[in-house]
C-alpha positions in Angstrom: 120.9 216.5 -48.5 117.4 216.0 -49.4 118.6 213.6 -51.9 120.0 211.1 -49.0 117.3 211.8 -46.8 114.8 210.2 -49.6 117.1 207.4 -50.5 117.4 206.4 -46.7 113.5 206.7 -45.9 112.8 204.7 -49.5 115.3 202.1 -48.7 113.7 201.9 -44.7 109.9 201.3 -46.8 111.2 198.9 -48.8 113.0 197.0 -46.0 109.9 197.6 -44.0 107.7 195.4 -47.0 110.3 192.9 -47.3 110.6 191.9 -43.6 106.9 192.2 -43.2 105.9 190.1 -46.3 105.7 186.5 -43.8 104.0 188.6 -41.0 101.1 189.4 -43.5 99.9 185.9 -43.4 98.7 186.8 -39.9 97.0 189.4 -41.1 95.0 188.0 -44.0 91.7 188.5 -42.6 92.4 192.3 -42.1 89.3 193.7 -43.5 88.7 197.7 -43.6 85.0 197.2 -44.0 84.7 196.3 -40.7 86.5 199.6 -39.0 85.3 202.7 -38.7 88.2 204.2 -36.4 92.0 203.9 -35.5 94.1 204.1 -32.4 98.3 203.9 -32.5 101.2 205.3 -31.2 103.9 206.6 -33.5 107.8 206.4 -32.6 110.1 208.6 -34.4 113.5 209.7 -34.4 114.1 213.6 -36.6 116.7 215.6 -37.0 116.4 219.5 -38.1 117.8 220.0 -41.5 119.9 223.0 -41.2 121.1 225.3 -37.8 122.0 224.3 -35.0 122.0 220.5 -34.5 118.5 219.1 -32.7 117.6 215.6 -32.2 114.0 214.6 -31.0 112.7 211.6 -29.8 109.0 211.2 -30.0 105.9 209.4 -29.1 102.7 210.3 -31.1 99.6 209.0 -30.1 96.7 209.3 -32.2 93.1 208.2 -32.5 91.2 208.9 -35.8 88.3 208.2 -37.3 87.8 206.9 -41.5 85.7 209.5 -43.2 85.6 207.0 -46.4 87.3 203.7 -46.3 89.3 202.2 -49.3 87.3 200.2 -51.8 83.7 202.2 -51.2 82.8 205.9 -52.7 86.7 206.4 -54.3 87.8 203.3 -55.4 90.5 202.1 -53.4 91.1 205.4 -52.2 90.1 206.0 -48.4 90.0 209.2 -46.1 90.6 209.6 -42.6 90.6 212.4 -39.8 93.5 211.9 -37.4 94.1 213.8 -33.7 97.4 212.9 -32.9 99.8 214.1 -30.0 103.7 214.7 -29.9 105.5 214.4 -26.8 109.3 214.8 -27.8 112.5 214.5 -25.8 115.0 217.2 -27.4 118.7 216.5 -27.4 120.4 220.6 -28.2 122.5 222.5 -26.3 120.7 221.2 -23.5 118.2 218.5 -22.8 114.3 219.7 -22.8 110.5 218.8 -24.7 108.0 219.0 -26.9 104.5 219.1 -26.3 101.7 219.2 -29.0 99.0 218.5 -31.2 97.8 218.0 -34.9 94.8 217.6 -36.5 95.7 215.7 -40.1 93.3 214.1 -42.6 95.1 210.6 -44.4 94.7 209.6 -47.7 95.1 205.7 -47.9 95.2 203.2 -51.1 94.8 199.3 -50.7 97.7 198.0 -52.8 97.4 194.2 -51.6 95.4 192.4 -48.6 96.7 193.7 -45.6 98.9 196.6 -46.7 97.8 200.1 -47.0 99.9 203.3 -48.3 99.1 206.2 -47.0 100.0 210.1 -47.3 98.9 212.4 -44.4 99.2 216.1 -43.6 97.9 218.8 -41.5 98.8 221.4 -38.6 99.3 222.0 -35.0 100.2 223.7 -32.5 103.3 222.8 -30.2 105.5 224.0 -27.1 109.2 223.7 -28.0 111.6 224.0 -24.5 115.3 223.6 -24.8 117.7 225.4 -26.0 119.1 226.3 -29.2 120.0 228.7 -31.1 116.7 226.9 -33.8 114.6 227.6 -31.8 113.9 231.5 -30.5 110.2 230.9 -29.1 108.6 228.0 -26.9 105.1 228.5 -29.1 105.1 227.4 -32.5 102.9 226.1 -35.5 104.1 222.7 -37.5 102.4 222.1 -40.7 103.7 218.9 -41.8 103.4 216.4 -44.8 104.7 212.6 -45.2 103.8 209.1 -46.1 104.1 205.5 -45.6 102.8 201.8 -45.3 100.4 199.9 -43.0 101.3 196.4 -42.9 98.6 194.2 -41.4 100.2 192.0 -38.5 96.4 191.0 -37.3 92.6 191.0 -38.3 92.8 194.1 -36.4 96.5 195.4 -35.8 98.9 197.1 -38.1 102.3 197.9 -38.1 103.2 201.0 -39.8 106.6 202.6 -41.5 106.6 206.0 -42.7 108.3 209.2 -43.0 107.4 213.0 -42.2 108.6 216.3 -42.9 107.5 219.4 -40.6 108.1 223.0 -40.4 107.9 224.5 -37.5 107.2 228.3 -36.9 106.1 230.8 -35.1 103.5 232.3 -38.2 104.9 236.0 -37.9 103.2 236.2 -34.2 107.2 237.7 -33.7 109.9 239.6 -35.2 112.3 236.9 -34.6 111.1 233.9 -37.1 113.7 231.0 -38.1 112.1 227.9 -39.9 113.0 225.0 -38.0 112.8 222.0 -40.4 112.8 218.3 -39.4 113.0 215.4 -40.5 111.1 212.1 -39.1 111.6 207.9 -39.4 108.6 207.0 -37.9 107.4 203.1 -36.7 104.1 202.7 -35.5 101.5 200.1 -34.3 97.9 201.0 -35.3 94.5 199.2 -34.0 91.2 199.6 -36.0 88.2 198.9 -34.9 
């Protein structure tokens, strides 16, 4: 399962790069010396990895703010604080939401002109309502890992592919305490300034 999880998000980055490779000529002037901070919103489509089947649909926006950028203190190596929100439609046993937040910090290497990779991780808090048999409690907590590309489109716009894992529990606040793992495909569009 992992396995074709991995294999489908690679083959999504790589299709991502190739696609993108005659956009980047619009973005040639995209210069990270001249940002300090980052707006987007996030799509994503995930799937829970075991249990009863969930599907989310999601819009994450997020502002953050680079606490290094590539090429100055850590070589090309750049870090950022991110506040991002979720706003999910669920489709389980019956249609409901997600509402949350996540404070994340984003490690991002220039590979060429124009194209940043990125890993990013952190935790939040989210409301979970519809039901399913995954999900016993409407608070939770979602640590969550992943990592992708930043494609510049423009000087100042991105377009982003990446992928995300998060857990999502209720940290032993109950008795009742299922891991509800999902899976995201995200595609974003990110403006620095």
């Amino acid at each position: 399962m992992v396995r074709r999880v991995c294999s489908k998000g690679l083959l999504a980055v790589i299709m991502a790069l190739v696609l993108g490779l005659p956009v980047m000529a619009g973005g040639a002037e995209f210069d990270l010396n001249k940002f300090n901070q980052e707006a987007g919103l996030n799509f994503a489509y995930g799937k829970n990895t075991h249990g009863a089947s969930v599907r989310l649909f999601s819009l994450l926006p997020h502002w953050g703010i680079f606490l290094v950028r590539p090429g100055q203190k850590w070589g090309p190596v750049g870090l950022s604080f991110l506040v991002e929100g979720i706003i999910s439609v669920a489709d389980a046993e019956q249609t409901g939401f997600e509402l949350g937040f996540t404070p994340m910090f984003k490690a991002s290497v220039l590979l060429f002109p124009g194209v940043l990779a990125h890993i990013e991780g952190g935790a939040g808090m989210i409301t979970e309502s519809f039901d399913s048999p995954a999900i016993p409690h409407a608070f939770n907590f979602t640590p969550q890992v992943g990592g992708g590309f930043d494609i510049a489109l423009t000087p100042q716009l991105a377009a982003s592919v990446a992928y995300r894992f998060r857990h999502s529990s209720n940290a032993g606040i109950y008795k009742e305490n299922p891991a509800f793992n999902v899976n995201f495909f995200m595609a974003s569009l990110n403006y620095y300034y």
